[in-house]
Each structure stands twice: as C-alpha cells, then as structure tokens.
N, C-alpha and C positions, 0 to 999 in steps of 0.2 A: 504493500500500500504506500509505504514510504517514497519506494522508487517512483511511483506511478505521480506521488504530489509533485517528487523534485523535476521532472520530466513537463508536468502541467506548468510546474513554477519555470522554467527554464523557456516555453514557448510565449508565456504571457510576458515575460521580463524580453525577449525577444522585439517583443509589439510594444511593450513602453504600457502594458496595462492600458490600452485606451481601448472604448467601446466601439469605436470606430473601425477596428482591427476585429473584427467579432469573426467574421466569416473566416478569413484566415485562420485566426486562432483555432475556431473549430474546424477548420481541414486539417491542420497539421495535427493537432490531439487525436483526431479521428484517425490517421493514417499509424500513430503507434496503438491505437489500441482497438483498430478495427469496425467499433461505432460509438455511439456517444449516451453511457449510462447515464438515468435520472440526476444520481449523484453528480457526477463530473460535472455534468452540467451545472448544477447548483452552486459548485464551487468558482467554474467556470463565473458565473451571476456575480455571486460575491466579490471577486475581487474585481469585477471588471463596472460593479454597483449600479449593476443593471435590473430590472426585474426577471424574474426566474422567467414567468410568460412570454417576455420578449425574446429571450435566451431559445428557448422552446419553438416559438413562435418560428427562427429564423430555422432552426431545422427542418419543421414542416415543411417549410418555402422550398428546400433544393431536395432535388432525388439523389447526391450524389451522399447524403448527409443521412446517417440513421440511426434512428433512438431505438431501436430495436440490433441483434445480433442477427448477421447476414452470410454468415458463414467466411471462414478463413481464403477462401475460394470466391471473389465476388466476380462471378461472370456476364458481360453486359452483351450481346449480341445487336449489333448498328440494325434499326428496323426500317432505315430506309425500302420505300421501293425498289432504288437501283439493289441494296442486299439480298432484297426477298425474289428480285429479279435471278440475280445469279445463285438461288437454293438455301438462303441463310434459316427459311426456317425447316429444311428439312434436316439441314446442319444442328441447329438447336433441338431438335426432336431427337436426335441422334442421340448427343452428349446427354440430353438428359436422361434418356434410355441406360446410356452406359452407367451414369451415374448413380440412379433409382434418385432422383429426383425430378417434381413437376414443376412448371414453369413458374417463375416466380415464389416458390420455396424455398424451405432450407433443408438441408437433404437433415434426416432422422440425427447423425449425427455430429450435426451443428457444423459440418466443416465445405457447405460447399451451398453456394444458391447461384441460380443461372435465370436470366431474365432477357425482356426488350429495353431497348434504352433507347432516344433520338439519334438520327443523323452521326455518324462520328467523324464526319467530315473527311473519308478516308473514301469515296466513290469509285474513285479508278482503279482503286484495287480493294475492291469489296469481292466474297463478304469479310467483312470485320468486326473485329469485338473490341471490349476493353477488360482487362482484368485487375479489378482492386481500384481501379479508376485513374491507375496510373501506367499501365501494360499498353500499347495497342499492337493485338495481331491483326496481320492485313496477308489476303487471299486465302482464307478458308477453304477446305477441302476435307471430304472424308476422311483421306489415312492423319490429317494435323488433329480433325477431332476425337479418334479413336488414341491417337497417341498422348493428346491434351488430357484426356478421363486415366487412362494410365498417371501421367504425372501426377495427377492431383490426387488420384487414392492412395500413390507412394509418398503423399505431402512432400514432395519435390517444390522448394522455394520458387518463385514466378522467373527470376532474372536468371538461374540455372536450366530453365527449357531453353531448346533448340534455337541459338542468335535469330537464324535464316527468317522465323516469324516472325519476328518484332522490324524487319524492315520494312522502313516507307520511302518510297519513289517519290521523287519529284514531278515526274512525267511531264515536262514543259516539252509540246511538242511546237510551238511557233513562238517565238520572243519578238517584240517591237523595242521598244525606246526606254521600259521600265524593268523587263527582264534580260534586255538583250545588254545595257548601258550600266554598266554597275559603276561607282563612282568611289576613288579612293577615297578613305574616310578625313572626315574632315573638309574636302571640297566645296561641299554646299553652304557651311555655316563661315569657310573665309569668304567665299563669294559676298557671300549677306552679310557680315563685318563690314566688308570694305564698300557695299554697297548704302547701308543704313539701313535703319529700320523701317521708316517710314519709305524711302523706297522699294524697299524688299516687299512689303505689303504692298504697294503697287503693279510690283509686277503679278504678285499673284490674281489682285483683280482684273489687270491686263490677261490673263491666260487664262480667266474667263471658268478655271477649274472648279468641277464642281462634284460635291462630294462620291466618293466610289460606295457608300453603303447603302445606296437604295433611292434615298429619300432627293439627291442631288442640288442640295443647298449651295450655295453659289462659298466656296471655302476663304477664298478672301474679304467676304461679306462679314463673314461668321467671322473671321480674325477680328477685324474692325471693330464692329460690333463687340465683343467679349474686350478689346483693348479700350475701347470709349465708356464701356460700362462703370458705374460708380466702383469702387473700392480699390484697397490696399495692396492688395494682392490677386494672384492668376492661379488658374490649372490647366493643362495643357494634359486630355487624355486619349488615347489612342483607344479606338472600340477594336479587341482583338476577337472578340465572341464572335465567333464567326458559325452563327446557330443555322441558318438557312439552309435546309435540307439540297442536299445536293452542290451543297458551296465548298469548297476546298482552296481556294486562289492564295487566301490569308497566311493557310499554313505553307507555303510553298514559300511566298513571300517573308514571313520569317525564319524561314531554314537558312533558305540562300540570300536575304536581301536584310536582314535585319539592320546593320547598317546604315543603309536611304531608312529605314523607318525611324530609328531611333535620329537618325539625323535632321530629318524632317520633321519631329517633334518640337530639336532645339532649331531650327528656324522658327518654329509657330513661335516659342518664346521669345525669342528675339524679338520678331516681328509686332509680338502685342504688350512689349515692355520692359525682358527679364531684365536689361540694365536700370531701369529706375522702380521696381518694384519687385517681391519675391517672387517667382514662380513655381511652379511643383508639376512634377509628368507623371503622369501614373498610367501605366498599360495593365487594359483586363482583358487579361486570358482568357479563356474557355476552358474548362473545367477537361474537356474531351483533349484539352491539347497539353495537359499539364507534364507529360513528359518534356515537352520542348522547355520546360521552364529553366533547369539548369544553362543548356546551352546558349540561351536568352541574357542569363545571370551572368555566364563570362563573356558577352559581348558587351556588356554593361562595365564589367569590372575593365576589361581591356581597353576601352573608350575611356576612363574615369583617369586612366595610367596613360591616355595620349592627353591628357589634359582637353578632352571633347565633352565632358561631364563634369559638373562637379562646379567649384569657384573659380573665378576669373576664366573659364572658357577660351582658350587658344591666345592667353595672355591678356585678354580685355578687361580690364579691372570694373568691376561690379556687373559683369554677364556673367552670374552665377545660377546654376538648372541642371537638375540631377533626375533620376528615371527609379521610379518603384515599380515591381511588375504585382499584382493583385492574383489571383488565379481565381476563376470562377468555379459552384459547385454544384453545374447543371442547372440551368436556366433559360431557356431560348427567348423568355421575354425580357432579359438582361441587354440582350440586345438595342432593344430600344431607351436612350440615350439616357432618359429622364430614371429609368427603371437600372441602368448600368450603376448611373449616381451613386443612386438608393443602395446599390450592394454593396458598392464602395465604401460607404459609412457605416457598413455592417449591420443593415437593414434586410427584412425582405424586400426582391426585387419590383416592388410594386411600381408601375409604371406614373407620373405626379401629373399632376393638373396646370396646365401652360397655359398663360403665361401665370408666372414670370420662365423665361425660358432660361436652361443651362448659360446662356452667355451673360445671362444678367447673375440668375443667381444659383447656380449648381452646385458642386461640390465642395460643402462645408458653406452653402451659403455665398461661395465667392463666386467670380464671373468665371465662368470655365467655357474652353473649346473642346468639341467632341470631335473627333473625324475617324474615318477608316483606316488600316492600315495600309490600305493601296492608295488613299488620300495623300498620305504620307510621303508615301515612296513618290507618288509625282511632285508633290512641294519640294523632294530634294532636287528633284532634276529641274525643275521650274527656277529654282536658286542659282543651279549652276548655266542653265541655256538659255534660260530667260523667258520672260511671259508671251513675248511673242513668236517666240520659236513652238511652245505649245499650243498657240490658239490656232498657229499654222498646220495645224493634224487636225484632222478628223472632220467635226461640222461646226457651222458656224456657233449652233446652239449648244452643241456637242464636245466641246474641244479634247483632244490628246487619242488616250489609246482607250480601250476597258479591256482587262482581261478576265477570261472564262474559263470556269470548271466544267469541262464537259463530260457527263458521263453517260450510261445507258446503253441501248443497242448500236454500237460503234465500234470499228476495229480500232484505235487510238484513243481512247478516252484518255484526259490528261489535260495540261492549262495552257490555253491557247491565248495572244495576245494580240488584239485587232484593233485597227486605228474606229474610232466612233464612224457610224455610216456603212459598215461591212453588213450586206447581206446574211441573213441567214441560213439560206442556200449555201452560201462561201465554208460558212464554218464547218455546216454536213457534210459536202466534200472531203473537208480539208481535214476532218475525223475518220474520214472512211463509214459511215453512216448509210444504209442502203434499206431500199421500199420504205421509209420514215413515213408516217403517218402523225405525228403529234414530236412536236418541241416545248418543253415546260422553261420556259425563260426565267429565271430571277427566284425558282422555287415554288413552292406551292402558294405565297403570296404572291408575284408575279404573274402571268399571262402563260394560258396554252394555246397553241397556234397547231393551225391545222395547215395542212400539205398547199394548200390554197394561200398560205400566208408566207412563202418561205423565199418571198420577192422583196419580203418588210425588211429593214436595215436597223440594227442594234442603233439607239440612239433615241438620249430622252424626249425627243420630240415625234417618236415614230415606237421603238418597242425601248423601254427600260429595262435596266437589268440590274440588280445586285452581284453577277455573278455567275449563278446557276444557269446551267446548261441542259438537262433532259432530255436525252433521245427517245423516243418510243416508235417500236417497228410493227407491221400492222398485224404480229401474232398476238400484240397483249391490247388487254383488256381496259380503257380509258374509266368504264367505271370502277374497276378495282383500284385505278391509280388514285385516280379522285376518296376513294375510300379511305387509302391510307394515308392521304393526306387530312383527310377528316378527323380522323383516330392522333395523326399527331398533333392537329389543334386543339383539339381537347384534351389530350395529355398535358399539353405545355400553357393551357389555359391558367394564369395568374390567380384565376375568382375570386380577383376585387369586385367584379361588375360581376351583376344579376345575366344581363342579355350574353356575355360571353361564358361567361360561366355555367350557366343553364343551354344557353342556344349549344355550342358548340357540340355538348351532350346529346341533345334532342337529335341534332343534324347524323352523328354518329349513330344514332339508334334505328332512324328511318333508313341510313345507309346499310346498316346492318339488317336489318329487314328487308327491304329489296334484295341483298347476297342473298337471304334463304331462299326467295322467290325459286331460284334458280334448283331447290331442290327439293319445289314442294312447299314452300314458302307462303307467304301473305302478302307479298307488295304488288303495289298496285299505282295509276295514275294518278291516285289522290295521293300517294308519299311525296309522289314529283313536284307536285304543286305545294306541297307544304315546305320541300324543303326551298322552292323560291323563295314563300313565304319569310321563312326563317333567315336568309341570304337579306332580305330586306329589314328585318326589325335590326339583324345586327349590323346591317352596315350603315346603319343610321342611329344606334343607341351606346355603342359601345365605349367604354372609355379609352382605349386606345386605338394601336393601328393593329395588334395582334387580331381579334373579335370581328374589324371591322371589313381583311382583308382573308379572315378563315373560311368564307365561301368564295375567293376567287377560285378555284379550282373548280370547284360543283358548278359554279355556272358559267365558265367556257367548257366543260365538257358536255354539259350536258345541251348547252347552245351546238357546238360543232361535230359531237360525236352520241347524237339523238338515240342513235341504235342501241350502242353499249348500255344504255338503261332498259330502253323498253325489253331488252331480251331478257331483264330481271323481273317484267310484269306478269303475274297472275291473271290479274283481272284487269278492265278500265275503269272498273267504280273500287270505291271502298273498299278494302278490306283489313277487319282491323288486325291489330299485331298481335294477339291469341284466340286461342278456340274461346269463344263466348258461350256457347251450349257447354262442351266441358267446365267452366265455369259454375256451372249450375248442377254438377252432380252431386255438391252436396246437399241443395237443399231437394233433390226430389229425392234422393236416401231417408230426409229425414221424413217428407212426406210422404214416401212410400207412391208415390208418382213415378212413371215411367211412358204414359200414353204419349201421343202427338202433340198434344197439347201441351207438356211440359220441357219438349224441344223446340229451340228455335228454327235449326234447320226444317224441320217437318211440319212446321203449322202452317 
C-alpha cells in the first residue's frame, strides 16, 4: 500500500498538484495500476481539493479511463468500417473464442477483456487494435490472433510479442510542398525574427491559409484576433486528436514532420506576442496515439538544447515559448476546440457555449489559438516562402495543398498530398481505386459522393474535407456503412444535450431495425421517414457540431444510394419494432383467453 501512495505521490508532485492536470494525473496512475479504484481516486480528490464527484465524474467522461478492473490484457479492436471491411470482427470473434471470453468482458479470471473501440487512426493498414491503450498492432490476421491468445494465456508482457506487429507505415504515396519540403529546424522562426511580428502575421493573412481541421477558419484571422484580445497572456495549442474516423494524415505528420509542427507553433507565438507577453503551447494528443508521445518528448527536449524552445528563443531576448504535450483519454468530441479546452483543464470534454470564443477566452480563461497540426506544418513553410508563394497553389478560395488519408477499396491506401482544386476522380486513380461507387470525404461528418460526383474538386468552396478519404466499391453495402457510422455517433455522443444524446440512440435503433429487416425483421418505410425526421430535430437543436453533423451520412446515403435501404424493407406501412400480439401473452394466460379475438393478428 505504501509503495502504491509513494508512486501516486511521485505523479501528483510530477503535475505540481494542480486540478488542472487531472486527466493526466489519472492516465498515468491508471497505467501503473491498470484502472482507477474508488479509493485512489479519493485520495486522488484530496490532494488535488477537488470534489470526489468531479474526480469520478471525469472518469465517466473517457473510455480509455476505468473504475472498474478490465483485465491485465486490455484489448481494443479499431471498429472502423474500413476494419470491419478487411475481417476485424471475425478476427475479434476469433480471439475471443481462443480466449473463452465475450465481447466486452472480463475473461473469469480477471486477466484479459477484448472489446470495440473508435477509429485508431491506423486505416491503411487495418485491421488494428490497441493493447493496454498504449500497444498498437496494425494488419491483423489469423495466424497474429491465434499467436496473440497464446501470449496472453502464457502472460507474456505486451512489448516482448513479436516487434514485426507493432509497426506503423507511413505510406505517403504522393508528397507536394508540406510532405515533400521538410525544413531545417529552426528556419521558419529566423525567417519571422528577422521579419517581425506584425509582418509575419501579414503574411499569413496574405496566404489567405485556412484552417486544415475541418471547420476552415481563415488562421491569420484567428492569430489576430487571439493577439488583439484583452489580457496578459497567450496559448498557442495545437489540436493533435485526430478523432475522425478514417483520418490518419496527423499521425504521419508527426512521425516525420514534427519539426514544421512544433515550429509552427512558435511562429503563432511570435506572431501574437510571445516577446511582450507570456505564452504557453500545449499539444493534445489523442489518446489512440499515445505511443508517439515519447518520440514527440525528445523532439521537444532536442529543440529546447538548439535553443528553439525555451527562453530567449535563437538569442532574442524576451521571445520566451516552450511546448507541453497533454495526451488525451479517448474522446472524439475533444476534438472540437471549445470541448479540447475543457480536457485540458482537467474537465470532462464537454463541448462550451460560444461566444465568448477560445480567442477571447479559452484556456484558463486566456485568449488562446486552436489550429490543426497540418495548420501548423503550413504556417512553417508560409514563414519561410512567404504568403504569396502559398496563395499561389491551389484556388483562389482555397489556397496551398490539403492532404489525405485514403483508405478502403484501393490498391494504395496511404496519404496522399494535392494542391486544393484536385479532382476527385484524380485521387481514385492515383490510389489505384476500381468500379468505386461511393467516396466518404472528410468522415462520416463530411459528404458521401456518388460515382456521378467524382468530377467535384476537393476545395472548400466545392467538397470540404478534414482529411478522410473512403473508398467504397460497388460489392458493399452503403447502408451498412451508414450504420456504422450511426453506432459511432452515438458511442462518442458527449450527453450534455437531450437531442444528441437521445437522437443519436433512437437513429441507431431504427438503423438496427431495418439490418433485421433483412432476416425477417420489422423495418419498414415509416423507419425511413423517421429517421429524416430525427436528421432534422438534431441538426437544428443540438449543442454542438458533433449531434448536428451525426446524420450527415444517413442522408446522403440514403439521398444517392435509395436501394441499399429499401432492400432492408419488410413492408411500406408501419411496422413496429416487436411482436405486439406476443406482447399480450400474458394477459390472455391470465384470462384464460386464447380465441381470435384476443389476437391482434386475427381479428
């Protein structure tokens, strides 16, 4: 018990005891001791003089975090589509078989539980898991999960299995300007030294750059903005949660480019102040990417030793800006900027009520910039070529490159990097992509496009994109895809709000209704129409953009590929979702009833 306080006392002294550090604190306790007892947590409260409930509270909030015992064995299987595509649940039925474990249990003798988990952002070389939450294996196959159930029953340690599984590919199959162009460190922030501050920021609204995480905020604006806002001090945070199903760009970009990100950081600082005010950089991880976290840590430590971090910054006396990395603990509504904050203070990731927005008053209150990490990586090369070298790419509206995680029915899946304006057509090619019938652009929030669309050009005046890429070839099935994008909104649903919290559910259940259809089932014409319904209340009630944007999928599928539903109809009227006559076998038992009259079918 001893050992276990001086261990708890060594990670709180660690974080400086601040409440702020909560989620951290409770990852790191939870990885020596596997999940997070009532007690620990209490003690946890205590020193950190929080309320026990809120303590509790934030465990609730993440899946990766459990107050209950999950076995020494926590195996997460990636439930993407593209996994379920290439066999991952026959893989998971497998192992569990081997195991004598059911899904989402703990095997009898407490040493092993196997589950579904989100996206692990590892597509192109699915299927994938994670193990302990810190492991990720990538390309699954029978003989790794018949050898994985062996390791684990000989309680063979995780990092003693077979190296060859834990690698992850990069697979960059076409580089432009931001994967092709890598820049000696340091580069970008003499450029912007000897250029100013307030020029530096010019150039960036000159190159017209606008944000790579979805939303396309105009990023020199957002500088501005957060540098003109009242107060004392900055934050400068890089959004690394790279939650969107089917997105992988982020992690490739911090493998090979961390560098331009972390560079591109200390320009934002720069450029909104760090010589006349304090600033602070804070990068959140993704929970799924938390092995990257060391190699992250000695690009930081290395940077810090070139005088790129740290005080006085490449000599300049009071350009002082240093880099914390956060690590998230399974969240996909952390994603969104307001709800990232919130983690960051050691909150659930509750998404906050705008305005006031993050540039005014964000993290801790102070004026902070959020951007992407491929936001990043362009502000370095924009430092060093200039802003009108990048509005020189792409479209007018559009400026530079985007690049994409492509994965799915394609002979190259892997991240492809295209000036703005590129065909969609272009990329199919250029993946080796054949009989396509459906592109899921940007994720299941994003746009499905049909074979008729594949003339449209990536570009947020025409198809937007965070990223994601989706192929689908005309053997699978549009409303199964839509399903499982159902199932992960309402997995990943926050339930702060009623409409997402309740809707997202309802949506899943009528979906899951129509699948019986197919074997006997009860769906019918009037599901279809409810779940328009549903698609309407939330995209008009919801508190965020999660709830608002969890029927983009159901209604381009079911808009351009009509068929894949109706072949899940029963009927064209009504049918409800159980036997109603059965229903009623108790009380004609109890009246001793059994005539026509006491069925509905028969009257």
């Amino acid at each position: 018990m001893s050992g276990e306080l001086d261990a708890l006392d060594q990670v709180l002294s660690r974080y400086g005891r601040s409440p702020h550090a909560l989620v951290q604190i409770l990852r790191e306790v939870q990885l020596q001791t596997g999940w997070l007892p009532r007690a620990q947590l209490g003690a946890i409260a205590r020193e950190l003089k929080l309320p026990l409930a809120h303590v509790e509270g934030v465990v609730g909030f993440y899946r990766f975090f459990h107050a209950r015992p999950v076995g020494r064995y926590r195996v997460l299987f990636s439930d993407n589509i593209t996994d379920r595509m290439l066999g991952s649940e026959a893989l998971m039925a497998d192992l569990c078989a081997r195991l004598g474990v059911a899904p989402g249990q703990v095997s009898a003798d407490g040493g092993v539980s196997v589950d579904r988990t989100s996206c692990t952002g590892l597509c192109d070389q699915g299927p994938a898991l994670l193990v302990n939450h810190q492991h990720v294996i990538t390309r699954l196959d029978a003989p790794r999960v018949a050898q994985m159930a062996e390791l684990i029953r000989a309680e063979t340690p995780v990092p003693a299995w077979p190296q060859p599984w834990f690698a992850v590919d990069d697979n960059i199959r076409r580089a432009d300007v931001l994967l092709g162009m890598a820049l000696p460190p340091g580069a970008a922030i003499a450029v912007g030294l000897a250029r100013g501050a307030q020029a530096q920021l010019d150039e960036m609204k000159r190159s017209n750059l606008r944000g790579r995480g979805g939303a396309g905020f105009a990023t020199g604006l957002k500088w501005e903005m957060c540098r003109d806002a009242p107060g004392e001090s900055r934050v400068v945070v890089c959004n690394a949660d790279e939650g969107e199903p089917g997105t992988f760009k982020d992690r490739v970009l911090l493998t090979r480019h961390a560098d331009e990100v972390f560079e591109g950081m200390t320009v934002a600082a720069f450029a909104i102040g760090a010589a006349h005010w304090p600033v602070q950089g804070l990068v959140y991880l993704r929970g799924e990417y938390s092995y990257l976290l060391e190699p992250l840590q000695a690009v930081l430590r290395r940077r810090r030793e070139q005088h790129l971090l740290g005080a006085a910054i490449q000599g300049r006396a009071g350009f002082d800006f240093d880099i914390a990395i956060h690590v998230g603990a399974g969240a996909y509504v952390c994603g969104e900027e307001s709800a990232l904050i919130e983690s960051l203070e050691g909150k659930r990731g509750t998404p906050r009520i705008r305005p006031p927005f993050p540039v005014e008053r964000g993290y801790l209150d102070q004026p902070t910039t959020v951007n992407n990490v491929e936001t990043y990586c362009a502000a370095a090369q924009i430092a060093v070529h200039g802003g009108a070298w990048w509005a020189g790419i792409g479209t007018r509206k559009s400026t530079g490159t985007k690049i994409h995680s492509v994965s799915g029915d394609c002979e190259r899946p892997g991240i492809y990097e295209y000036p703005f304006g590129t065909r969609i057509g272009r990329i199919l090619e250029d993946c080796g992509a054949h009989d396509t019938q459906a592109v899921q652009v940007g994720g299941p929030s994003g746009v499905c496009l049909s074979a008729f669309e594949f003339g449209r050009r990536i570009a947020f005046e025409d198809v937007p994109t965070a990223g994601a890429f989706m192929v689908f070839d005309r053997t699978r099935d549009m409303f199964e895809v839509a399903r499982n994008f159902a199932h992960f909104f309402a997995h990943e649903s926050c339930g702060f709000c009623t409409p997402c919290r309740v809707g997202t559910e309802l949506v899943v259940r009528r979906m899951d209704k129509l699948a019986s259809a197919s074997a006997g089932g009860r769906g019918s014409a009037h599901d279809i129409q409810v779940l328009f319904e549903l698609d309407r209340l939330m995209h008009a009630t919801t508190h965020c953009g999660l709830g608002a944007s969890a029927c983009n999928p159901l209604r381009d599928t079911i808009a351009k590929f009509r068929p894949a539903y109706e072949r899940h109809l029963r009927s064209l009227h009504f049918e409800p979702g159980f036997d109603l006559d059965a229903e009623l076998s108790i009380a004609r038992h109890m009246t001793g009833r059994d005539d026509p009259g006491a069925h509905l079918e028969k009257r």
